[in-house]
ROLO-471903 format. One line per field, with one value per residue (C-alpha): residue number from 1; residue in three letters; x, y, z. Coordinates in nm, 2 decimals. Example, Ala and Ser with C-alpha at 12.3 -4.5 7.8 and 13.67 -1.06 7.14 Angstrom:
// ROLO-471903
rogu [1,2];
doza [ALA,SER];
east [1.23,1.37];
north [-0.45,-0.11];
up [0.78,0.71];
// end
This chain:
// ROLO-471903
rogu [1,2,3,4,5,6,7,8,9,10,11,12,13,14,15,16,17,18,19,20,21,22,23,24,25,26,27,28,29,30,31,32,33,34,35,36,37,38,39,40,41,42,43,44,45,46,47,48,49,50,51,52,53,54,55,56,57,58,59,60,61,62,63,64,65,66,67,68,69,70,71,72,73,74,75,76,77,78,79,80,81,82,83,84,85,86,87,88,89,90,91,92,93,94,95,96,97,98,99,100,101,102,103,104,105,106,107,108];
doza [UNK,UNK,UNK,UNK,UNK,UNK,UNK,UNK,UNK,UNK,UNK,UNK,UNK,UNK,UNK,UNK,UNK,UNK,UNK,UNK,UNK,UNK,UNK,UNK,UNK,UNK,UNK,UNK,UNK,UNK,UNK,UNK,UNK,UNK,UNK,UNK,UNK,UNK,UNK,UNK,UNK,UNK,UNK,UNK,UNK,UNK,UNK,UNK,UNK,UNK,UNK,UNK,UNK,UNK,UNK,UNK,UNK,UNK,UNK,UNK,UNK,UNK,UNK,UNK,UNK,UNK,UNK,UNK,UNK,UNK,UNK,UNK,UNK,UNK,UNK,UNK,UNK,UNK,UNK,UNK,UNK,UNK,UNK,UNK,UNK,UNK,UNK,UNK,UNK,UNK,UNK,UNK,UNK,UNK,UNK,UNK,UNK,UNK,UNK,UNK,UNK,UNK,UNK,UNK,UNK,UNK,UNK,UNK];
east [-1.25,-1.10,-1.12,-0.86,-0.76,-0.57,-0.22,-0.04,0.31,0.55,0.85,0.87,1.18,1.23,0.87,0.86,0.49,0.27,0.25,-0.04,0.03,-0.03,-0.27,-0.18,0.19,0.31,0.46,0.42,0.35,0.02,-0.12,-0.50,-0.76,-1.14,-1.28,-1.67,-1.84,-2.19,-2.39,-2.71,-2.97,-2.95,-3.10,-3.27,-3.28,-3.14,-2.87,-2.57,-2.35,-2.02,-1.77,-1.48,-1.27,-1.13,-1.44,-1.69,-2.07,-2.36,-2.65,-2.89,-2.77,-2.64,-2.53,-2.17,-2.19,-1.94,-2.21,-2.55,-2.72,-2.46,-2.20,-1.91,-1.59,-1.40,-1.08,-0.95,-0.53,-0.32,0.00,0.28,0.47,0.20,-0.05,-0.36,-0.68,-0.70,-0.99,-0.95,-1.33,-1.37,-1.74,-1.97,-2.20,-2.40,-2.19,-1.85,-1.58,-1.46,-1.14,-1.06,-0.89,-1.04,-0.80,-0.77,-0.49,-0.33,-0.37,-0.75];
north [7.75,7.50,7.39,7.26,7.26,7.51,7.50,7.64,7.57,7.69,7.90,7.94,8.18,8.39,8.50,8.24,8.29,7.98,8.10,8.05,7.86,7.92,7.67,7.68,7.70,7.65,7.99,8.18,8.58,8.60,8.98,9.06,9.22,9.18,9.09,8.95,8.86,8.69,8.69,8.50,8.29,7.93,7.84,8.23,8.33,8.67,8.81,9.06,9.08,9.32,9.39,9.60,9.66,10.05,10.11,9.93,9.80,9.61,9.42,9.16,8.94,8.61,8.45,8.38,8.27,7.96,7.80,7.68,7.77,8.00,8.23,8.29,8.47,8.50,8.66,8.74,8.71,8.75,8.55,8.71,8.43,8.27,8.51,8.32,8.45,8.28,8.27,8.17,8.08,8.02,7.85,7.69,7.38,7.22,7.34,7.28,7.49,7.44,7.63,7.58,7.75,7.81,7.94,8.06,8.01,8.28,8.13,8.04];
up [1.65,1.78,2.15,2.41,2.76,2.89,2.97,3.26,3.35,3.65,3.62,3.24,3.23,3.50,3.60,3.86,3.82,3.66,3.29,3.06,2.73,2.30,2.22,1.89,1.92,2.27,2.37,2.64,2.49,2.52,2.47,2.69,2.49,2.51,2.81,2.83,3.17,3.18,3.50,3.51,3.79,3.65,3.36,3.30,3.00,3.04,3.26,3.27,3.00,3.05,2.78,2.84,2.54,2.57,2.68,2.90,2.76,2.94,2.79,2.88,2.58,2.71,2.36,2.35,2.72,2.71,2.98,2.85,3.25,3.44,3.43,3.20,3.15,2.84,2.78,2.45,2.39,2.09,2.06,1.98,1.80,1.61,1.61,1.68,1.80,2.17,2.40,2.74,2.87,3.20,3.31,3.55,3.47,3.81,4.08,3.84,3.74,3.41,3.21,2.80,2.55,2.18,1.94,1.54,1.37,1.19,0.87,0.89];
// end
């Protein structure tokens, strides 16, 4: 996967809402899918994991959490015009808040 920042923008048509950005290509259709929350006290080794797809599934498996000691959310998208795989993580690391993007091209 490959990983970058991600990119908001205002007013992109006539939303007049900020407007997350393709990754790979730029646009703006970006379809939701697979949601995955991780809950955890720092640094334990085990936690909450929720995933709702079409339907909803807990576990105590932490792997996949984009932080190495605290919680994590990860959202899946599809883009409509280039149709990469996207992942928007979202992820806290000593009292920071950090956003990225990871995204698979179509082709790969």
């Amino acid at each position: 996967m490959i990983k970058k920042m991600a990119k908001l923008s205002d007013a992109i048509i006539s939303f007049q809402e900020n407007t997350l950005h393709c990754p790979s290509c730029d646009g703006v259709y970006l379809h939701q899918g697979r949601v995955e929350v991780f809950n955890r006290a720092e640094d334990a080794d085990e936690g909450t994991h929720v995933v709702d797809t079409d339907t909803v599934q807990a576990d105590r498996n932490l792997a996949g959490n984009p932080s190495n000691r605290r919680q994590g959310l990860k959202m899946n998208f599809f883009c409509e015009t280039c149709h990469a795989d996207v992942w928007l993580l979202i992820y806290q690391h000593k009292g920071n808040t950090f956003v990225r993007m990871e995204y698979q091209d179509s082709e790969n």
